[in-house]
C-alpha positions in Angstrom: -3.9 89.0 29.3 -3.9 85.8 27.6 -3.2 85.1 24.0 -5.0 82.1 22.8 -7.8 83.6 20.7 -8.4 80.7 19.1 -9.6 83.0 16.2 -6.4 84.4 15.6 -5.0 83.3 12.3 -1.9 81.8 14.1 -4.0 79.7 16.1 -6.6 78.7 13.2 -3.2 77.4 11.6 -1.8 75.4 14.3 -5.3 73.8 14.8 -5.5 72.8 10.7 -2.2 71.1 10.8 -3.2 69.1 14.1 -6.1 68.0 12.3 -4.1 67.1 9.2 -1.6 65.4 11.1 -4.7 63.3 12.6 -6.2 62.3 9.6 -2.7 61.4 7.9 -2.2 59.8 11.0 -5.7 58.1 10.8 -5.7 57.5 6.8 -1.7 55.6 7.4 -3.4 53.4 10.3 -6.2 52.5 8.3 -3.8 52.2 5.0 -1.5 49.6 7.0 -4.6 47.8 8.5 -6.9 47.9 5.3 -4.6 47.2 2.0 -3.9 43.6 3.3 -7.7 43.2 2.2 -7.3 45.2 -0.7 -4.7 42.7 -2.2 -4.5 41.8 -5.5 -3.4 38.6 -6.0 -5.7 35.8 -7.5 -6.6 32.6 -6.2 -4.8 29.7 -7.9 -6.1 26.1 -8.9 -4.4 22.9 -9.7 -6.3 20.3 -11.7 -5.4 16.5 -11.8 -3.7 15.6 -15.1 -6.4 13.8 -16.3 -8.2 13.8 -20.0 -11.1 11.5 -19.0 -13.4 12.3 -16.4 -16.4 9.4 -15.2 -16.8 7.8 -11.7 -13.2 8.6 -10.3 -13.0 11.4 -8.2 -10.6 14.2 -9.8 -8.8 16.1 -7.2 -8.6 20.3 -7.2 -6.8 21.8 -5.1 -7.3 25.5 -5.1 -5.6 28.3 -2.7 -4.9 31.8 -1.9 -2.0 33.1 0.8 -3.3 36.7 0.5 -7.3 36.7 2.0 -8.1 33.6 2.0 -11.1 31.6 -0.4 -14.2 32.6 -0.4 -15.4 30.6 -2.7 -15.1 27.7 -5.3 -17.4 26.4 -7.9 -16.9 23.4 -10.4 -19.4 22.8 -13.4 -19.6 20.8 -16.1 -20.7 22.2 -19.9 -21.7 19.8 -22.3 -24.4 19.6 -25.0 -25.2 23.5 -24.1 -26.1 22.5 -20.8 -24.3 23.0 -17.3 -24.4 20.6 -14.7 -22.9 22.2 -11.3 -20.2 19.5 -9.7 -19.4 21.5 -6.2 -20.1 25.1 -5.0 -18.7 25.8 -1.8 -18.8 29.3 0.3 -16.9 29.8 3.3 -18.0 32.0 6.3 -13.9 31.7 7.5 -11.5 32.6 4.5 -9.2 28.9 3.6 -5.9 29.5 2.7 -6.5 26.6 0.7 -9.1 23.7 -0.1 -8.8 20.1 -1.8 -11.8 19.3 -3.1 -13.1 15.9 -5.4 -15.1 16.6 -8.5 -17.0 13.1 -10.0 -19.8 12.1 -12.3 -23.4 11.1 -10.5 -24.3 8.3 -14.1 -27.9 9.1 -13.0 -27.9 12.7 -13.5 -30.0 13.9 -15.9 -28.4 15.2 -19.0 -24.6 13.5 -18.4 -23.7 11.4 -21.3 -20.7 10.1 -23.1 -18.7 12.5 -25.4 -16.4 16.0 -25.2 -17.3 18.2 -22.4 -15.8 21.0 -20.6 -14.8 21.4 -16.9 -14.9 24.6 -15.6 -13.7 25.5 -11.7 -13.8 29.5 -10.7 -12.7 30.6 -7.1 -13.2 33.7 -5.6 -10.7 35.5 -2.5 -11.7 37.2 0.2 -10.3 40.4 -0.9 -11.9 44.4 -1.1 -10.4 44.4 -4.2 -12.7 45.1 -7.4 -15.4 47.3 -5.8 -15.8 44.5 -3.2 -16.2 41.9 -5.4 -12.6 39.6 -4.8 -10.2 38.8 -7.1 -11.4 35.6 -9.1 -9.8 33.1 -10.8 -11.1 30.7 -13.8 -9.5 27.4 -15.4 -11.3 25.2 -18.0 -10.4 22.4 -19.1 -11.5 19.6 -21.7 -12.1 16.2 -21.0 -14.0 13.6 -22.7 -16.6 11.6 -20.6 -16.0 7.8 -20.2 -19.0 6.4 -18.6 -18.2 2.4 -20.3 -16.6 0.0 -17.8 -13.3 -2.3 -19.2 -14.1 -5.6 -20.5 -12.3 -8.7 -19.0 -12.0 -11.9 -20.4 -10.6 -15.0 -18.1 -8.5 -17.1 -20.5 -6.8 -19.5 -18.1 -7.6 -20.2 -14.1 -6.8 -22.8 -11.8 -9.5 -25.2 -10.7 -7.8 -25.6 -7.2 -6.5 -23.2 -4.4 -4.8 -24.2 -1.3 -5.9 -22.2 1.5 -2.7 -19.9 2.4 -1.5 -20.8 -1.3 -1.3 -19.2 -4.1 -3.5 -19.3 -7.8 -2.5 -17.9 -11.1 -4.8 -16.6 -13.8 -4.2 -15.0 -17.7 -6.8 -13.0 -18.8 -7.3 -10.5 -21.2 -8.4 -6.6 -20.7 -9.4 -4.1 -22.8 -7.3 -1.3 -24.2 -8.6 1.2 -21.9 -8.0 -0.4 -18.3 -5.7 1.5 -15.9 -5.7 -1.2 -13.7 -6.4 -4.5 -13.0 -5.6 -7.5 -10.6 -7.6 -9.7 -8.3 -9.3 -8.9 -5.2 -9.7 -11.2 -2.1 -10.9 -9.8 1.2 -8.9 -6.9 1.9 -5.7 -8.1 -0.1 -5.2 -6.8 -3.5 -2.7 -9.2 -6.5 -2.2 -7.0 -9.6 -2.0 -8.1 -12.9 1.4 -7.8 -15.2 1.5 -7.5 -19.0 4.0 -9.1 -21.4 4.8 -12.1 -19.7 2.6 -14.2 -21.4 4.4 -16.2 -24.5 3.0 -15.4 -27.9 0.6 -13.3 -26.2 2.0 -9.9 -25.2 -1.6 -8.2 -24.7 -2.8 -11.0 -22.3 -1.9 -10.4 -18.3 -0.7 -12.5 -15.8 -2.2 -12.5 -11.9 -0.4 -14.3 -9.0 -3.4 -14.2 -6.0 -3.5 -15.7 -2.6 -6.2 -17.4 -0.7 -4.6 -15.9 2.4 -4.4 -17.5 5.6 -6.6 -15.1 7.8 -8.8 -15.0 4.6 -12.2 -16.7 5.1 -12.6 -20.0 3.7 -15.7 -18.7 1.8 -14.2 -15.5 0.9 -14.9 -14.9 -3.1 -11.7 -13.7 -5.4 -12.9 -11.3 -8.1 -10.9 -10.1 -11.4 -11.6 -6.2 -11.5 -10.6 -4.2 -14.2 -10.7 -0.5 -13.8 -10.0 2.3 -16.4 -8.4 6.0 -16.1 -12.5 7.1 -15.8 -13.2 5.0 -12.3 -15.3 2.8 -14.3 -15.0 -0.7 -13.0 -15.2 -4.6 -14.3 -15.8 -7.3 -12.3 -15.5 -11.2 -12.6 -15.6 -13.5 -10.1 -13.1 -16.3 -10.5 -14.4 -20.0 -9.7 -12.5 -22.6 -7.7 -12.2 -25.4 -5.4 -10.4 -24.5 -1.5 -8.3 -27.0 -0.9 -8.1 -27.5 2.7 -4.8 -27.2 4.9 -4.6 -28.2 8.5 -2.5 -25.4 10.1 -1.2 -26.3 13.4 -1.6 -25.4 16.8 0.9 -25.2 19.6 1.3 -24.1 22.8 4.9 -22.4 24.0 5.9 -22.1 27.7 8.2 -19.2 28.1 11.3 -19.8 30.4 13.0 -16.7 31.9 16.4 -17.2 30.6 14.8 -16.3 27.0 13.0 -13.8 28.3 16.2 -12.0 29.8 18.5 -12.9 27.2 16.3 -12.6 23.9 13.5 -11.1 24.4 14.1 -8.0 26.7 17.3 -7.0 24.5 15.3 -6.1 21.4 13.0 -3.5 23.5 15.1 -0.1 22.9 13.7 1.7 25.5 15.6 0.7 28.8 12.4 1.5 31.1 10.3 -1.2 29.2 12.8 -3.7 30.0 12.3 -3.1 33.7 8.5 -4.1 33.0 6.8 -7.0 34.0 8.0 -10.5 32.0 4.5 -10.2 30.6 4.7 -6.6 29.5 8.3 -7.2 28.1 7.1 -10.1 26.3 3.9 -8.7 24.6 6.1 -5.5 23.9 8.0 -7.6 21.8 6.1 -10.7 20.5 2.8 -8.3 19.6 3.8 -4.5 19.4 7.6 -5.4 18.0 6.1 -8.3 15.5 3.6 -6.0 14.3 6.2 -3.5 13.3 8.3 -5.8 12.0 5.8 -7.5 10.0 4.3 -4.2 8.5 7.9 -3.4 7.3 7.8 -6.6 5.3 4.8 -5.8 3.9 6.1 -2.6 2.9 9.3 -4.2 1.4 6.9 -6.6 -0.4 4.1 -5.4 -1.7 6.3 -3.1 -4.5 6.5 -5.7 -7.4 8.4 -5.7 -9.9 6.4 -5.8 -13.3 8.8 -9.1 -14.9 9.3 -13.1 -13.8 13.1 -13.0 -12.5 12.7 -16.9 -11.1 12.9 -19.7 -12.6 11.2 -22.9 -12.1 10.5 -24.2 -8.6 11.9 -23.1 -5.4 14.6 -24.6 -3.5 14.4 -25.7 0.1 17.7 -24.9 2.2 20.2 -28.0 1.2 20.3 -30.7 4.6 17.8 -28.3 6.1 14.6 -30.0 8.2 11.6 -28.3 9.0 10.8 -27.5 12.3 7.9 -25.5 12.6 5.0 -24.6 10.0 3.8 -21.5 7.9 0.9 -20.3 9.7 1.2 -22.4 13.4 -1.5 -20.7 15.8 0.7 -19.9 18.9 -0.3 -19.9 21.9 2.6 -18.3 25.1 2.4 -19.1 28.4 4.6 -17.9 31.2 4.3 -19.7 34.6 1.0 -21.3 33.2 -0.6 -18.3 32.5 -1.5 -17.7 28.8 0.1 -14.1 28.0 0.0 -13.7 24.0 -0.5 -15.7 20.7 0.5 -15.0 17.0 0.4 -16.9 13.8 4.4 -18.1 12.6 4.5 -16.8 9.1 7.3 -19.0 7.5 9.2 -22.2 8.1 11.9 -22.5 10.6 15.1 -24.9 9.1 17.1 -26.6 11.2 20.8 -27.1 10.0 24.3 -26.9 11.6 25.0 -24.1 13.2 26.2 -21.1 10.7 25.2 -22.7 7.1 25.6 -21.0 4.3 22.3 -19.6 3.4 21.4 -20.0 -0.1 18.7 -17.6 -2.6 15.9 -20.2 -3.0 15.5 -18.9 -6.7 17.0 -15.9 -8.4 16.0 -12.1 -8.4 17.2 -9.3 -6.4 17.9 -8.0 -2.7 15.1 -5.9 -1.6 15.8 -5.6 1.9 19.1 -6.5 3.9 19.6 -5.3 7.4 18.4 -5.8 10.9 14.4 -7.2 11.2 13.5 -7.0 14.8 12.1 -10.0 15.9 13.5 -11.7 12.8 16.7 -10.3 13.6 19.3 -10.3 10.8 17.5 -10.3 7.4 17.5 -10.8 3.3 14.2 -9.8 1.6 14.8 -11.2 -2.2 12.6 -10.1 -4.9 11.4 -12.4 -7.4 9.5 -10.2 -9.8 5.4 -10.1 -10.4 5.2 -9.6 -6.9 6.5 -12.8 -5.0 9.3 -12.7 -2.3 11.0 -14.6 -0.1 12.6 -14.2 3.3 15.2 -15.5 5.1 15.7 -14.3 9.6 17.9 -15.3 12.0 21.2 -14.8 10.1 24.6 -14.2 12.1 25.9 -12.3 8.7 24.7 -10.7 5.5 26.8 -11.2 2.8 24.7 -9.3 0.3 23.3 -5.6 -0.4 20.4 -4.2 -1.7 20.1 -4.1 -5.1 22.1 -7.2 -5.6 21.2 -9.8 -8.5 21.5 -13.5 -7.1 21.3 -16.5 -8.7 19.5 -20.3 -7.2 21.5 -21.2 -4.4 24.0 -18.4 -4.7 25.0 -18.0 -0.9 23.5 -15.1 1.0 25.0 -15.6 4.2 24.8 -17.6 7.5 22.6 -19.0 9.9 21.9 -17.8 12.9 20.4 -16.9 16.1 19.3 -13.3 15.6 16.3 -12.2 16.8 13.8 -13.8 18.2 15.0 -17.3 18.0 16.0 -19.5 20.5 18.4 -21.4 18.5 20.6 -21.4 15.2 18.0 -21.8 13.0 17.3 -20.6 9.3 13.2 -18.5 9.2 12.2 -18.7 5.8 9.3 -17.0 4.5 7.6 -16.3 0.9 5.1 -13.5 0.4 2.6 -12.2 -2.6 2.3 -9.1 -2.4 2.5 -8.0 0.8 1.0 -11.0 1.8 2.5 -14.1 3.8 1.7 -17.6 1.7 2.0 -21.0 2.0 6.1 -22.0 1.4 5.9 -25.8 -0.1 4.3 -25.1 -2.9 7.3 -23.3 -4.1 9.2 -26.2 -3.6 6.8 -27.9 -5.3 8.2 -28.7 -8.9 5.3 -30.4 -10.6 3.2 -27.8 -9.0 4.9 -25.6 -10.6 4.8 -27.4 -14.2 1.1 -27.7 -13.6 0.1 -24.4 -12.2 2.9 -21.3 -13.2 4.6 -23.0 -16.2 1.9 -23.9 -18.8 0.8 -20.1 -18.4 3.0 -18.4 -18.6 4.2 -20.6 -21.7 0.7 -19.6 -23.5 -0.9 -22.7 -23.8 -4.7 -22.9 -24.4 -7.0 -23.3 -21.1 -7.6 -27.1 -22.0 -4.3 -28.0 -21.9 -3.9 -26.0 -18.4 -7.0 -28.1 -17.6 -6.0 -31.0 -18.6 -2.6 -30.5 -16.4 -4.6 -29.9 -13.6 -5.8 -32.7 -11.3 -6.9 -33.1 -7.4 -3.6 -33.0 -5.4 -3.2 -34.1 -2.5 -2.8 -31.9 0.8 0.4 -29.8 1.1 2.5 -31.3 3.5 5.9 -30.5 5.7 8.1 -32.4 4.3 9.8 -33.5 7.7 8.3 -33.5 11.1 7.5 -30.1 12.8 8.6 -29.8 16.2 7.0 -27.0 18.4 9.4 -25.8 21.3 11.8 -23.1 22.1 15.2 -24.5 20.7 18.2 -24.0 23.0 
């Protein structure tokens, strides 16, 4: 006879303890898969250290590891009134979420004075009878809705297109930045360089090459708020006839210079076209956005000194800003603009700084092979390619014609040769100016000295067209 009565008391106890064991079991399971969303931990937001708060967007970033966001709000309290920023609700929990928060001027109620911003966010968490954790920051800021004022006190009446213009002008206490603005190029303005005036600010700007002739400079002014200033700034374009050339590519430079600066070994087995536009376009362009990089990091003080110096016995043999045009057997296979002159001398001549300032950049260039990148301060540069040696370091002070090196054929050149370039900003610009003492008595000096705008004026006269001082000569040098 069997002896499972199930009503026996040894049997009702063995039955209670396999149920408890099951809903331990059960009530661990759910513990290990539920308290995650029970957890605890507040959301946390980072505000932009800011004190102002107008047309500039103020970043927040605001996360939470644990559940995720569920929300985040951003209001605005002033006058007893609130004026909701952002509200923001997410169906899939962020782990985090950088949002902008700026003033709309035409919303009703927003005026000029203290206010108070407030940001709340809210987790996905069970915790708090369902409701999330929360999390709130305020913080006070005044609210700047009045624009910098500007006022020009010097300009130049002409500009050479590819050259360069310098202004003085005077901004209010306010501004957080300024400069001038010219298609997509950008020339800030320095402070303290101007004598007797240490309030007034000094802008170097280029009427770049690729820059439309009709394109309009503008002085903007822009303060911590967002709020923004503008002037335009009135000249006359000088005209400058840039050349064009057209270079036929022979083999021998295409297997001995121009294939050896490709790194990867299967694009040298390409096509003389593909090796070539590997190097003269993609190469060039990486090359040339390095400078850019190098040069567009100015230094806020005037370390030159009068005008520029042109290599001693050097002749120029090809132009800032020649269109080229490549051929190879006849067939037209690339183009690019030559951003610099190119000075003949004997081969390995010492090199020498064209002004003084300070070694920006000294190493291998790619297509420009060997290079110096000197800094000149307020944002000008030159460049000198093509060197056999380097006989400074970055960080180096140099004088005028203190000796940076040697000539060479490094690169992309076809011959001992000297590349020397000069750029604003980031910017490539027109070299002979630099050279150019009485432009620079007539257009730098009287400036930065802190003489009135009719003297500058008055200094000021038609010139005539920039002009390479020796003949240019457009061929592959051997």
């Amino acid at each position: 006879m069997s002896n499972l009565n199930p009503d026996t008391p040894k049997n009702k106890l063995q039955a209670t303890i396999i149920v408890l064991l099951i809903v331990v079991i059960g009530l661990l399971v759910g513990g290990y898969y539920l308290a995650p969303r029970f957890e605890r931990q507040a959301p946390q937001i980072k505000l932009q250290e800011a004190d102002t708060l107008g047309l500039a967007p103020m970043e927040i970033v605001v996360s939470d590891p644990g559940t995720g966001l569920k929300s985040v709000s951003a209001t605005l309290s002033m006058g007893g009134a609130e004026h909701a920023l952002a509200t923001e609700q997410y169906a899939q929990p962020l782990k985090e979420k950088t949002f902008s928060v700026a003033l709309d001027p035409k919303l009703a109620g927003i005026k000029e004075g203290p206010a108070v911003l407030r940001v709340v966010a809210r987790d996905a968490s069970l915790w708090n009878f369902f409701k999330g954790n929360e999390t709130m920051i305020e913080k006070n800021l005044t609210i700047d809705l009045t624009p910098p004022t500007i006022e020009l006190i010097a300009d130049d009446r002409y500009v050479s297109f590819g050259g360069v213009g310098a202004i003085v002008y005077k901004a209010s206490a306010d501004t957080a930045t300024s400069g001038v603005k010219l298609g997509t190029h950008y020339f800030p303005g320095f402070q303290g360089q101007i004598k007797g005036h240490p309030d007034y600010f000094f802008a170097l700007f280029a009427h770049a090459y690729d820059v439309p002739a009709d394109a309009k400079a503008r002085l903007v002014a822009t303060d911590k708020a967002g709020n923004k200033k503008e002037m335009a700034l009135a000249y006359e374009l000088k005209n400058v006839k840039y050349k064009k050339s057209t270079i036929a590519v022979p083999d021998n430079f295409l297997q001995n210079k121009v294939a050896p600066l490709l790194k990867d070994a299967a694009a040298r087995q390409g096509s003389p076209k593909d090796i070539f536009i590997a190097v003269n376009h993609v190469l060039r362009k990486e090359n040339e956005d390095k400078i850019a990089a190098v040069t567009s990091k100015a230094t806020p003080v005037m370390l030159w000194n009068g005008a520029f110096t042109q290599l001693s016995n050097s002749k120029v043999e090809a132009n800032f800003a020649d269109s080229r045009t490549y051929t190879y057997n006849g067939e037209q296979i690339d183009t690019a603009f030559h951003l610099g002159y190119d000075l003949s001398v004997t081969k390995h001549y010492p090199i020498e700084a064209s002004n003084s300032g300070t070694v920006a950049f000294a190493d291998d260039l790619g297509i420009y092979g060997n290079a110096v990148i000197l800094d000149h301060g307020l944002g000008l540069y030159t460049l000198y390619g093509h060197m056999s040696s380097i006989d400074v370091k970055v960080g180096d002070a140099v004088k005028q014609r203190q000796v940076l090196g040697k000539t060479g054929e490094t690169g992309l050149a076809a011959g001992d040769h000297l590349h020397f370039g000069v750029y604003l900003d980031g910017v490539a610009v027109l070299p002979v100016e630099w050279w150019d003492a009485k432009w620079i008595r007539d257009n730098i000096e009287p400036k930065i000295e802190g003489k009135s705008g009719d003297a500058i004026a008055e200094a000021q006269r038609p010139k005539a067209q920039h002009k390479t001082p020796r003949k240019a000569v457009h061929k592959l040098r051997r």
